[in-house]
Each structure stands twice: as C-alpha cells, then as structure tokens.
N, C-alpha and C positions, 0 to 999 in steps of 0.2 A: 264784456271787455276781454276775460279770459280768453273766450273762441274768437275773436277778431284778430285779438295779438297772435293767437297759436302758441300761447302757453309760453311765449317770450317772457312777460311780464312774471313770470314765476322767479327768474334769473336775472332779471333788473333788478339795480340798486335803485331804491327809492330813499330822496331825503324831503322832508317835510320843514317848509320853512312859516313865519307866520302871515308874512305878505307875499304878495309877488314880487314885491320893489327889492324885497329883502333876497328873494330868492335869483332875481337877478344881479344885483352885490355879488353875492353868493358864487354863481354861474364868471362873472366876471374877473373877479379876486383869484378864480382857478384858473387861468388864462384864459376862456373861451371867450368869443366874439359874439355878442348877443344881441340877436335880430328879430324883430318882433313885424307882424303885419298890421296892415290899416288902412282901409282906403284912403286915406291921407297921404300913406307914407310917399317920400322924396323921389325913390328911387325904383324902378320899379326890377323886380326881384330877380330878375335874368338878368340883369344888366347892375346889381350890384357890388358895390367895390370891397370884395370880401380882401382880407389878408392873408388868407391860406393856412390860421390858426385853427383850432379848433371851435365848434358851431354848434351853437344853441337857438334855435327857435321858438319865439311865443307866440301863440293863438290865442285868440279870445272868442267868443262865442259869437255866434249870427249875429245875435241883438244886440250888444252892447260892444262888443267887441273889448280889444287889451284896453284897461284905463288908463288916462293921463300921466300917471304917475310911475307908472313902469313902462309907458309909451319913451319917458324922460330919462328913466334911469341906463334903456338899450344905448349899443353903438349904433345901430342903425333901424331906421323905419320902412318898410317896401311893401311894396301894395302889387298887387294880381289882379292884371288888365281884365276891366270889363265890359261887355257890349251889351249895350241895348239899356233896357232901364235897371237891371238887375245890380244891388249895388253891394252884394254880400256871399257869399257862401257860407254852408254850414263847415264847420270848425274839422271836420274830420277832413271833407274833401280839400280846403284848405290848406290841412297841415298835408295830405297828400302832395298837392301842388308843392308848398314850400318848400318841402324836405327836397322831392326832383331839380326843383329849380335851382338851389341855393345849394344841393351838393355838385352841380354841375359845374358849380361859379366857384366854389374852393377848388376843386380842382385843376380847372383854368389857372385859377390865382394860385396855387402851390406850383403848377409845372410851368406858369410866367418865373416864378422866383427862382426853379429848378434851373431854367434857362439860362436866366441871369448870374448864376452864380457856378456856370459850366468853367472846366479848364478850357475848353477851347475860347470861348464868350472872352476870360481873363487873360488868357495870353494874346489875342489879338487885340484886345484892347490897348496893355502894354507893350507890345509890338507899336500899334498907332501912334502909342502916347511916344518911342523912343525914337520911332522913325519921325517926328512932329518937332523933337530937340534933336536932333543930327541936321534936320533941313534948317531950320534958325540960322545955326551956327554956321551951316554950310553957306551962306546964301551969298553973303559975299564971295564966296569965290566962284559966283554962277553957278554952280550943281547942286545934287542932292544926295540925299541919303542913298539913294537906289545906285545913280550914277558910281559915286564913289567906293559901295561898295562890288560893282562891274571892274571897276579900275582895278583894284584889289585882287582879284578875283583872277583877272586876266595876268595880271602882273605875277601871279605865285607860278602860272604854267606856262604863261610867255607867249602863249597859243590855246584860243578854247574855241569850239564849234558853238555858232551860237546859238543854236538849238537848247544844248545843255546848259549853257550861262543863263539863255531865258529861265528853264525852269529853274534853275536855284536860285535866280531872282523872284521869282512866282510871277512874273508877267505874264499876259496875253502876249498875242503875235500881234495884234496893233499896238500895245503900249510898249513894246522893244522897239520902236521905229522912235517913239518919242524919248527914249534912256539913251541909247546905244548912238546914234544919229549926231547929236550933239559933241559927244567924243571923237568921235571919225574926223567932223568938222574940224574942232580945236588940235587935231593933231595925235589926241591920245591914244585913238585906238585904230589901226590899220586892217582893210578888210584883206583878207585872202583866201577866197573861195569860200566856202560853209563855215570857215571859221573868224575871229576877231586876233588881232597880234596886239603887245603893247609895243609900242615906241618909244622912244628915248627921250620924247616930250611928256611921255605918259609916264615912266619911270620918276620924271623928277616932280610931277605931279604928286604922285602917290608919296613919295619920301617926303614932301612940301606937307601935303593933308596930314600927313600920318601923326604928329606933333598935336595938330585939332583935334582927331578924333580920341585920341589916348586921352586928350584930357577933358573930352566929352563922357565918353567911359568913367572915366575917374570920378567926374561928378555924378553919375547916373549911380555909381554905387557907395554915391557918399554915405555913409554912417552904417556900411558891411563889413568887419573884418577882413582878412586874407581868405581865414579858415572857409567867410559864409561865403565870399565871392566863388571860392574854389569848389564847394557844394553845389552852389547855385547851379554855378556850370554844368557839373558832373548830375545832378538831376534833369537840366534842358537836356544834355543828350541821350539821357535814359528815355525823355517823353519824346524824342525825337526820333530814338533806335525804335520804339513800340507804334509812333505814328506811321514810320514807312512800311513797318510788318502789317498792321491793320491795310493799312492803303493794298498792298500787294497782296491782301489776301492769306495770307500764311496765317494759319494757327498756332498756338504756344503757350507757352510756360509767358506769361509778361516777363521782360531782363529785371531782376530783382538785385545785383551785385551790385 
C-alpha cells in the first residue's frame, strides 16, 4: 500500500470510525457530498448531479460490494457502465475510475455555479428583468423600453447618427429597423441623412413619458435610500468605465475612486 500510494499515505490524515454508516454521518456532517458505487446505482457516474461541494467516494469490494446500509446513508448511488457479462471490477481499478469521473463532474458542477453567479450573468439578468417592467408600463402608449429610451437619447442632442444610437441601444442592424422605424412613422423621429432629428411631436412625447418613467424608477428602487440609489449609480459606472477599457483592450490599474 505504501509503494502504490508513493508515500502519500505517510501525510494523510486518517480517522477510524466504527462502521462505515457512521463514517459516512461523519463525512457528511463535514459538508461533503457522499457518493458510493453499485451496480445498482441510479445514476451512472459521469453523468451525476454533483453540487460542486466537496466529495467523498465509497468503494466496496469485487464480492460483496458497499452494504445496504451505508448504500442508505450516501447522497447518491452511481454505478460504471459495463459490457459484456462482466458485472464488477476490483475495488482499486474502481476507485480509479470513480475518482476520474466524479472529479470531472464537480468541476463541471462548480464552474455551472461559477457561471451562474458571474456579474455579467446578474446584470443582464437585471437588465432583462427592468427592461420587462418599463415595456408593461410602456405598453399602453404603443412603445417600449428600447423605443423610449431612443426618444430620450435623440431628444438630449436634437440630432444623433444612427449608427451611434444603435450601438448605445446594443442593437443589431436588423433590430434598429424594428425600434427606430416605428418612430419615424408616429412622427417622433425625422431622418436626415446618416442621422435621426427629434420633432416637435417627439418633444412632447418625451415630456408626456417622462412623468411614467420617473415613476417606474421610483418603484424599481423602492426600499433604497437616496444615499444607496446614489451608490448604486456611482458603482454601474465604475463597471461601465472598466467594461469599455476591457472591450478596447487598454490595460490598467481597474478605476478604484
């Protein structure tokens, strides 16, 4: 065992418990996720639903294999596809297998959770979710979120190319034809050359919404302070000044102020 391990086992901690049922208690009560084979088992081992916690493995031997009783006490049971008639392996080649397969599948499963829990993942999410209650509200007056905030947009410069309006809307060049389009139509927005103008119907547009949106805002940040609203802010455009650096390639100091 010593020349197998290469003198590992000299610097393992070993604890000795008096069952195995006990020692998987044990194993579990320390947060690990405890996974035991069987040709029975549910699930078969590459393809189990680890949580990306920490992992314990139980092997039983050729013959008899893990018993009942601590088959019970695991989070999960997983078994290693076999062909032909052969319905077992011995315990070393096994835990070989197991360990491969099953740290393959925490990993998957910690960098699904990693993903999940990215700033980009959370701010397009809420992004989705605000631009989802602006369109609600908006709906009665035939537009949306996107639209209105085009209107907006046009109306602070009185003239914008719309090249540049696309991208600070994050359009495509086919979904500007379905935002922009509609406006033109209603009067709002007048083309002139490469650019968009507001009009005087568009003007009293925006001063008409502007009353909705303030108090869509308002509810969006019901139960913030002034202080946290004003934070809030002043940190999106700290992520905002660091995301166009990253985008353009420029190296740096991240804006820390």
């Amino acid at each position: 065992m010593l020349q197998a391990a290469r003198g590992t086992a000299l610097t393992t901690r070993v604890r000795r418990y008096p069952t195995p049922a006990r020692a998987v208690a044990g194993l579990r009560d320390a947060g690990f996720q405890v996974v035991a084979t069987s040709p029975r088992g549910r699930h078969v081992q590459s393809l189990a639903p680890l949580r990306g916690d920490r992992l314990a493995l139980v092997v039983g031997n050729e013959t008899h294999g893990v018993d009942e009783e601590t088959l019970a006490a695991t989070d999960l049971v997983v078994r290693i596809p076999m062909a032909g008639p052969v319905e077992s392996l011995n315990v070393g080649v096994a835990a070989g297998i197991g360990i491969y397969e099953l740290r393959m599948r925490m990993v998957l499963a910690m960098l699904t959770d990693r993903i999940r829990a990215t700033l980009g993942r959370d701010l397009g999410v809420t992004a989705r979710f605000v631009r989802a209650a602006f369109d609600a509200r908006l709906a009665a007056d035939e537009l949306d979120a996107t639209q209105v905030v085009a209107l907006m947009i046009v109306a602070c410069d009185r003239r914008t190319p719309v090249d540049e309006l696309t991208r600070e809307l994050g359009l495509t060049g086919d979904e500007r034809a379905g935002a922009l389009d509609p406006l033109v139509d209603r009067g709002y927005l007048a083309r002139t050359g490469p650019d968009v103008a507001i009009t005087d119907a568009g003007e009293h547009a925006v001063a008409a919404l502007w009353t909705v949106v303030d108090g869509i805002e308002a509810e969006l940040y019901a139960g913030l302070s002034t202080e946290e609203r004003t934070e809030f802010r002043r940190m999106l455009r700290r992520i905002q000044e660091n995301a166009l650096r990253l985008g353009r390639g420029v190296r740096g100091t991240p804006h820390t102020g």
